[in-house]
N, C-alpha and C positions, 0 to 999 in steps of 0.2 A: 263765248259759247262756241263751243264746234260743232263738227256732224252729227257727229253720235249724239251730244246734249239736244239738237236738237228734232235728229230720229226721235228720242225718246219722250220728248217732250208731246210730242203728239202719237207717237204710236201707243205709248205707255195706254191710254186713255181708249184707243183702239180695241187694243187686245187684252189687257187686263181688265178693263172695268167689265167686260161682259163676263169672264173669267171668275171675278170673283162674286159676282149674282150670281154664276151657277154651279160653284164651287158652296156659298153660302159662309165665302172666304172669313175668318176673323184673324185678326195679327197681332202679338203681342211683346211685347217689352222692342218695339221698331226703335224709340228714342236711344237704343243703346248705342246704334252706329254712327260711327264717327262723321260727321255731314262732308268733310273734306280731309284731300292726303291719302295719301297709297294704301291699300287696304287689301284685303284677301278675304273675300263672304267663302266660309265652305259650308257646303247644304249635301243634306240627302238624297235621295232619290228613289220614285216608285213609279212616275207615271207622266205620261208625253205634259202631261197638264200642270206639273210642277213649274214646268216654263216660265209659263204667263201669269203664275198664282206666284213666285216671288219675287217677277218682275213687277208686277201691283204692289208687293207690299217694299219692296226697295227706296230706302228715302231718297236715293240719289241713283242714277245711272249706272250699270253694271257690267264689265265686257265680260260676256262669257266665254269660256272655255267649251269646245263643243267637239264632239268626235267630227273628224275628217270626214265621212261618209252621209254628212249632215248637210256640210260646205258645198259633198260634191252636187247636190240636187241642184241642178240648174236657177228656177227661180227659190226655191224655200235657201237656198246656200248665200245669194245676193242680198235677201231677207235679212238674214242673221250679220251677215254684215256690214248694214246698212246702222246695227244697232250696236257696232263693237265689237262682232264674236269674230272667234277665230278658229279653227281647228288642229286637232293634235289627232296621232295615228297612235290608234290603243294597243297594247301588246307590243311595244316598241320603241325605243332612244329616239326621242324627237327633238332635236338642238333648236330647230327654227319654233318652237310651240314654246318650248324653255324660255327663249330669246323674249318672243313675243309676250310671254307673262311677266317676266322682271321686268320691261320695258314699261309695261298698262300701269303696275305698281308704282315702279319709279319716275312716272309722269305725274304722281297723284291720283290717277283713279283708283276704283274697286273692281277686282280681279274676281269673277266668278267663277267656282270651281265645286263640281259633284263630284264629292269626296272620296268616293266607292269606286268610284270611275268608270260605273253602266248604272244604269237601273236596279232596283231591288225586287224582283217579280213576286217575289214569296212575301213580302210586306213586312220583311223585317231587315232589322240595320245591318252591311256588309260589313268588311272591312276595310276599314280608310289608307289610299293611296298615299304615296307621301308628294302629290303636285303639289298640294296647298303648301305643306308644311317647309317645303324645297323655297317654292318664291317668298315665302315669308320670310325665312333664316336670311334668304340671301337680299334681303330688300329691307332689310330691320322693321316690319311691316308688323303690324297687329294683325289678328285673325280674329272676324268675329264667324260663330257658326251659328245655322239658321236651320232649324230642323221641323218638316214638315209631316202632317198627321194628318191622315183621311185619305188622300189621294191612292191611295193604294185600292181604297173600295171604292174609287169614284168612277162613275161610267156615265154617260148621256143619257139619259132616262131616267138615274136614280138619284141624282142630285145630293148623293153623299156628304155631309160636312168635311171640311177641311177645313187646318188651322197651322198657323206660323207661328215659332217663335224663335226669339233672337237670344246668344248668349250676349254675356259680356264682353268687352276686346281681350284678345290674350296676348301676350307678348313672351319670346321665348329667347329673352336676350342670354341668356346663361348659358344655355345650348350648341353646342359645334357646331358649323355648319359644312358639312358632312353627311354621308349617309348613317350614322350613329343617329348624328343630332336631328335629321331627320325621321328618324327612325320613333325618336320620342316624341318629337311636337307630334307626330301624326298619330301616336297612342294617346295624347293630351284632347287632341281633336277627335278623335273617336269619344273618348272618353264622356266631353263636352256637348258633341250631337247624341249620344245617349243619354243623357242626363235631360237635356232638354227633351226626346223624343220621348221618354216614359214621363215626363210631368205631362206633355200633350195628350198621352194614352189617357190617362188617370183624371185630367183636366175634362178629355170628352165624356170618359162614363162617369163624372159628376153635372154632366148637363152643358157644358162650355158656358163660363158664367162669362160674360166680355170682360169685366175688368180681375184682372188675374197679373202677376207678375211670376217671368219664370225665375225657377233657382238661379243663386248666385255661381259664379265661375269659384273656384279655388282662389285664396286668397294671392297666393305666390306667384297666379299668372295674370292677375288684372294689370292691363295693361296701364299707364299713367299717361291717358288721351282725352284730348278737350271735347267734350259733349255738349251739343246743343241747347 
């Protein structure tokens, strides 16, 4: 167990568990992720509150990926990397952030990464960067995506629902690895946090039933990974 396993082992409990009381958090299809080996989670994003809402529901330890101007806040910067994170400089070639994601992968961890590559203020899905889809090709790594619903309306006072779900593993062994091939996986993952994000739309105005499984990934990308 190192640092980070066990920052998180007691932070996780810190900051999530109150996160998801007042989130009124639910998670769904969690057993899809691989519990070990180099991985690549890409999630969406709406809201500071995403954070801590899929650091609770993560079955295992997550380094994120986090903008440079995150890092730089003296204590919230020590924070985040206390827990694994790292930062990248947005709008810009960053070899050392590159470096530093193939690395978290090809040690066996799970590489976190908001796929859009900011926030989504208007409450609906951006378009997906190709960082996921880059360390994935280059690290023969699966990707699972994990798209999130509610936080967009969630505010301190209204206690909005909010809700996770996981896809399948994708694996995009076919694929160049290249900016072409990147170019695909990262329409595959779009494609993937879409599909998961309108079952969660669809899932809340049917009342959020807790047991629910989300849609299947396509068949041509399930990745062939041992599950828990």
């Amino acid at each position: 167990m190192n640092r980070v396993d066990i920052a998180w082992a007691f932070g996780k409990p810190i900051m999530g568990g109150p996160t998801a009381l007042l989130t009124r958090l639910r998670v769904y299809g969690k057993d899809r992720v691989p519990r070990a080996g180099g991985l690549v989670m890409a999630y969406n994003h709406f809201s500071w509150i995403d954070i801590p809402a899929f650091g609770w529901a993560a079955p295992r330890p997550v380094y994120f990926l986090a903008k440079a101007e995150a890092h730089a806040v003296p204590l919230g910067g020590a924070y985040l990397r206390l827990f694994g994170s790292f930062g990248v400089r947005r709008g810009e070639s960053d070899r050392e952030a590159v470096r530093r994601m193939r690395d978290v992968v090809r040690a066996g961890h799970a590489l976190g990464i908001f796929a859009e590559g900011t926030r989504q203020r208007s409450g609906e899905l951006g378009p997906v960067q190709p960082g996921a889809a880059m360390a994935a090709l280059q690290e023969d790594a699966p990707v699972v995506c994990a798209a999130i619903y509610g936080s967009h309306e969630w505010r301190l006072g209204n206690f909005s629902p909010v809700s996770i779900a996981y896809g399948e593993p994708l694996r995009f062994k076919d694929l160049p690895r290249n900016a072409k091939g990147y170019r695909l996986a990262s329409a595959e993952i779009e494609s993937e946090l879409r599909r998961l994000w309108e079952w969660l739309r669809d899932l809340h105005a049917a009342g959020r039933p807790r047991h629910a499984v989300p849609p299947r990934a396509p068949e041509h990308l399930r990745a062939a990974v041992t599950l828990p």
